[in-house]
N, C-alpha and C positions, 0 to 999 in steps of 0.2 A: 504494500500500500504506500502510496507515494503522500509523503505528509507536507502542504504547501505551505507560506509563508502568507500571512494578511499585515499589510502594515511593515512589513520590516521583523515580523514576530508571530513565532508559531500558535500563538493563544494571546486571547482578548481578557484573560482572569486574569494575570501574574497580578499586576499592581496593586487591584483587590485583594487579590490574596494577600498580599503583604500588608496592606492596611488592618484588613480584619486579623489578621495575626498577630500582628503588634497589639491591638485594642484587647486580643483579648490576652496577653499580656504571656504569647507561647513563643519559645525562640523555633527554629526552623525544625530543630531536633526536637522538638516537643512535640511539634504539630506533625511531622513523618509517623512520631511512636504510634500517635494516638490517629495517623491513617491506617498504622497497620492492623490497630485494636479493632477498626472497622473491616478489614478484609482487605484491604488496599496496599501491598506490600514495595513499599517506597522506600529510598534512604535518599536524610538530609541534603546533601549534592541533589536531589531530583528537584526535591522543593524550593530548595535557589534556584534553578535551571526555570521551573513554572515559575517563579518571582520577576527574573530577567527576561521571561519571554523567549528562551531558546528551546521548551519542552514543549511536547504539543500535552494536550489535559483529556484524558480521556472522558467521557460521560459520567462513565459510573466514582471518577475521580471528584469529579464538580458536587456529586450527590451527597459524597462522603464530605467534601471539604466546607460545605451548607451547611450539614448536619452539625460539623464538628465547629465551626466557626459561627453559627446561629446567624448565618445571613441565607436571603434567597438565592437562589439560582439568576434571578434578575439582574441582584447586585452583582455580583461575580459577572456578571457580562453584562455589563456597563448601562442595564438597559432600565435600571433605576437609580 
């Protein structure tokens, strides 16, 4: 599967992601652990990677990172 770039950046979450991650006051290795608690088996290097916009974010990644970050899926893609 060929994964393209939008914008100069594989994924439209990083930025968010890193806001609501700060706010809720997880460092990157926090928030990996507690993707993996959800099923999502990630390490820290990924989660900067989604932050900088060079990862692309799978779906069921976005679902978890909602759940685990108490924002919508909206938020996370910039669309509130």
């Amino acid at each position: 599967m060929k994964i393209y770039d939008y914008n100069g950046s594989k994924n439209i979450c990083g930025v968010r992601v890193k806001e609501a991650r700060k706010r809720c006051g997880l460092s990157q290795e926090q928030l990996a652990a507690k993707l993996q608690i959800e099923g999502v088996i990630i390490e820290r290097d990924s989660v900067s990677r989604i932050e900088i916009g060079t990862r692309f974010v799978a779906d069921y990644e976005i679902a978890a990172l909602c759940k685990i970050l108490r924002v919508s899926s909206a938020y996370l893609l910039g669309m509130e």
